[in-house]
C-alpha positions in Angstrom: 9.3 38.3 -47.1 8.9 34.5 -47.4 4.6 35.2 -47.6 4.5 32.9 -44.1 4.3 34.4 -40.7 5.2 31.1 -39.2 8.6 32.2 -40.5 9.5 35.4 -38.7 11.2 34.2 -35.4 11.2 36.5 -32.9 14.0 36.8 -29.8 12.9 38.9 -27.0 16.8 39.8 -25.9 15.5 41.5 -22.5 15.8 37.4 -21.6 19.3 36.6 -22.7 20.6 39.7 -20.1 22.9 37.0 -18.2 25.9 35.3 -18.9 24.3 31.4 -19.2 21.6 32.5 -21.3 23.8 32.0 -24.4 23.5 28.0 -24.2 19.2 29.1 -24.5 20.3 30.5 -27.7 22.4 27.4 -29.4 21.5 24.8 -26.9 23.2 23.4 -23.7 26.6 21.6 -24.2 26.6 17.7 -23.2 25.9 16.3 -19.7 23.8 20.0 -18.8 19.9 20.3 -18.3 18.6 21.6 -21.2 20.6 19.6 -23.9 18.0 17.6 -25.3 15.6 20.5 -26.0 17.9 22.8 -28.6 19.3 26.2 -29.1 16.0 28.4 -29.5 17.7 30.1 -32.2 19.2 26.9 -33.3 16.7 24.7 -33.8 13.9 26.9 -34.9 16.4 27.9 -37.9 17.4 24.2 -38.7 13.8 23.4 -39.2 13.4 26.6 -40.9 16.2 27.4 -43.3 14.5 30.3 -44.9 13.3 32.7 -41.8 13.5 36.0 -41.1 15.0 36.8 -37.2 13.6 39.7 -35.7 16.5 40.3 -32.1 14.1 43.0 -30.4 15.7 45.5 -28.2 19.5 44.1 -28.8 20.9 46.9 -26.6 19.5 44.6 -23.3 21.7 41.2 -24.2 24.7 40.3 -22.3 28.3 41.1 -24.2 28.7 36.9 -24.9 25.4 37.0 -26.5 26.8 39.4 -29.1 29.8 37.3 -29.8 27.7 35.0 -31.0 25.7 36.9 -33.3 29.1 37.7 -34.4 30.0 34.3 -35.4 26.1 34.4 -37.4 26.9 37.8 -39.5 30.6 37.0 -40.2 30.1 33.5 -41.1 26.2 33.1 -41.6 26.7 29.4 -39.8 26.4 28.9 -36.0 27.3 25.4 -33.8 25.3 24.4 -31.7 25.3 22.7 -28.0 25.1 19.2 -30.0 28.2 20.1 -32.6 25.7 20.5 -35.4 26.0 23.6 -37.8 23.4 25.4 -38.6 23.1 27.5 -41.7 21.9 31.2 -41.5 23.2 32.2 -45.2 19.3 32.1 -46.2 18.1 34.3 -43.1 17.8 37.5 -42.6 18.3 39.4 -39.4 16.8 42.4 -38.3 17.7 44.2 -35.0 15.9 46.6 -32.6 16.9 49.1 -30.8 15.9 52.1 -28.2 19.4 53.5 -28.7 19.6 57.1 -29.5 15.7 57.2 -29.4 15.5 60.4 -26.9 17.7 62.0 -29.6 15.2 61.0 -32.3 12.0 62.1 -30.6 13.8 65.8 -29.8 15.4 66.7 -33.2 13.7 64.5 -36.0 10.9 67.0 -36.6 13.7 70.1 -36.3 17.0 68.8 -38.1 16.6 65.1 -38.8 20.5 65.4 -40.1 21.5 66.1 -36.5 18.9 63.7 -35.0 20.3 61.0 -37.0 24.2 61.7 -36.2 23.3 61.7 -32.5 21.7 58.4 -32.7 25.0 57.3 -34.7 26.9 58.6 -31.8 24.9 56.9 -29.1 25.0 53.6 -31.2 28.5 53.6 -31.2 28.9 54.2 -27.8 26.7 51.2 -26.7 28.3 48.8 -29.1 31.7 47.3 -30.6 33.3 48.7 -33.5 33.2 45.1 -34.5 29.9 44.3 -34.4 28.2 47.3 -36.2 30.8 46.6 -39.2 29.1 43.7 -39.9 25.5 45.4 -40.2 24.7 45.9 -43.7 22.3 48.6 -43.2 21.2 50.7 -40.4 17.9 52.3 -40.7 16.9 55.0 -37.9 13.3 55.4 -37.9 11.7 58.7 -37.2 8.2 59.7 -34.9 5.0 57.9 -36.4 2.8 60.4 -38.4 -0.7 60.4 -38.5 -0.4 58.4 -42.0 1.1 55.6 -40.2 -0.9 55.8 -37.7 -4.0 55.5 -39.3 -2.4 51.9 -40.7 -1.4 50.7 -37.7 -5.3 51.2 -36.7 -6.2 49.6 -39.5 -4.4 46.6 -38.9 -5.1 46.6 -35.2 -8.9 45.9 -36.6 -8.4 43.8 -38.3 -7.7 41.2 -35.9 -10.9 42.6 -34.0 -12.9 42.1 -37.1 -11.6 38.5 -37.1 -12.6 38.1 -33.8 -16.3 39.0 -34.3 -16.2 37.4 -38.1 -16.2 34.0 -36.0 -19.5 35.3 -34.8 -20.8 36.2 -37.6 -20.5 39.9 -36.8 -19.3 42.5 -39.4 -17.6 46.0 -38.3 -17.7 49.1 -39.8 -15.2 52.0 -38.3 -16.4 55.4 -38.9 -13.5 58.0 -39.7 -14.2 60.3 -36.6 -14.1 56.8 -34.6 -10.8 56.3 -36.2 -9.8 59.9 -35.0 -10.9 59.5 -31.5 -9.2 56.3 -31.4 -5.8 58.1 -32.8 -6.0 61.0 -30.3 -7.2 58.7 -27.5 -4.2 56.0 -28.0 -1.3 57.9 -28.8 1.4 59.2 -27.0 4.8 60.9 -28.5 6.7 59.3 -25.5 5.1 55.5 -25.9 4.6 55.7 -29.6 1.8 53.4 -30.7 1.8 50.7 -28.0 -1.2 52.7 -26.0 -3.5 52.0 -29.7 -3.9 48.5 -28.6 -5.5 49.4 -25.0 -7.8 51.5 -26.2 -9.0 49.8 -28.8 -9.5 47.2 -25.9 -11.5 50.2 -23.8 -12.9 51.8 -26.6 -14.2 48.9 -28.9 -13.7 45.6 -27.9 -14.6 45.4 -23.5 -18.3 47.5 -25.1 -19.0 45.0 -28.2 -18.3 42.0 -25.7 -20.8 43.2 -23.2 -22.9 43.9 -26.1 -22.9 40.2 -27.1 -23.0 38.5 -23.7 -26.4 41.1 -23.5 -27.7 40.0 -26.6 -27.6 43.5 -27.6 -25.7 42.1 -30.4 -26.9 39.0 -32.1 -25.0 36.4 -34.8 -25.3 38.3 -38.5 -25.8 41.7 -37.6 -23.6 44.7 -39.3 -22.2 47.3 -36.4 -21.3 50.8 -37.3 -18.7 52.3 -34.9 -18.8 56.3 -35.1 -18.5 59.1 -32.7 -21.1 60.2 -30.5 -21.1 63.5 -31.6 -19.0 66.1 -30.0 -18.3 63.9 -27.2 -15.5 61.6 -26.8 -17.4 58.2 -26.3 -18.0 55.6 -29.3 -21.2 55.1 -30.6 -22.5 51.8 -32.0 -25.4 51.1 -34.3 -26.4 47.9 -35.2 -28.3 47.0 -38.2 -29.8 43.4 -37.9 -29.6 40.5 -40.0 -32.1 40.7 -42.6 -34.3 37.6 -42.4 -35.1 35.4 -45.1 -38.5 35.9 -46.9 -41.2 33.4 -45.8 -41.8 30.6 -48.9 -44.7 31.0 -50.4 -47.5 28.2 -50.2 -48.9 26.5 -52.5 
């Protein structure tokens, strides 16, 4: 949104489950440990006006936690533990949540009207009438298809393909390699999370041995594909070519 990534801020709430953790969110009050250091949410957004907040898995944080995200979508300004206000009005806040998911994964591919009132149902059951008011827009996302998928491999390379560009490496990913690696790493009940591993097991654990063997040397051009029938990767590497010898005179 803001074309940085140094500007998404991201809360893990499985931390802020007890009732002190709120003063890790705005900062302790005067004369406590902690008071010098900030808010986390706090002071990353003072130094960063225009951010976008990413709460994952909001269900997870205590009940005074949610009073004050509260004060944050009612107001868009938050006090923190020194008395300083700190402007959200140019944020914007996005939350997570599992809530309703079981519902989702049963009846979004048979009557995604149905699957989608559940989830409402079990959405307001975990949380105050008050609090999902101020939402502006709830958006229930259904199963990953093979489309988006086949993306989130893609970008999942790409950071591999970083990796070995240091190296002067280059990587080419075969389609049936990108099938295997599909089938392989997902799983309806863990979504994509299982991609990363075996791109781990299937790609990068076999190029690194490859380069600590000098199977693989600095410039060369690897093409990942299937072996065959068989569900193993295969890698070709094509060398560098090597620069022609001058000619004497």
């Amino acid at each position: 949104l803001f074309d940085d990534e140094k500007l998404m801020i991201r809360i893990d709430m499985s931390e802020y489950m007890e009732k002190h953790s709120v003063s890790r969110l705005i900062g302790a009050p005067p004369g406590y440990v902690g008071y010098e250091e900030g808010g986390q949410l706090t002071e990353q957004v003072r130094r960063h006006l225009y951010s976008v907040i990413l709460f994952d898995e909001i269900e997870k944080a205590h009940p005074d936690v949610f009073n004050v995200l509260l004060q944050i979508l009612e107001d868009g300004r938050l006090t923190d533990g020194r008395g300083r206000t700190v402007d959200f009005r140019n944020t914007v806040l996005v939350m997570t949540s599992n809530v309703g998911s079981s519902a989702i994964s049963e009846l979004a591919g048979k009557d995604p009207e149905l699957a989608r009132k559940e989830a409402m149902e079990a959405l307001r059951a975990a949380f105050r009438p008050e609090f999902i008011n101020r939402i502006d827009e709830i958006v229930i996302f259904n199963p990953l298809g093979k489309e988006q998928l086949a993306k989130i491999v893609s970008l999942l390379m790409r950071s591999v393909e970083k990796l070995l560009a240091e190296r002067q490496i280059t990587l080419e990913l075969k389609p049936a390699a990108q099938e295997l690696l599909l089938r392989e790493g997902y799983d309806p009940a863990y979504g994509a999370r299982p991609l990363r591993r075996t791109i781990q097991r299937l790609i990068q654990d076999p190029m690194a041995l490859q380069i600590l063997e000098g199977a693989v040397l600095s410039g060369d051009h690897i093409i990942v594909d299937r072996d065959g029938q068989k569900d193993v990767m295969r890698f070709e590497r094509k060398p560098a070519k090597q620069p022609a010898a001058a000619a004497r005179i």
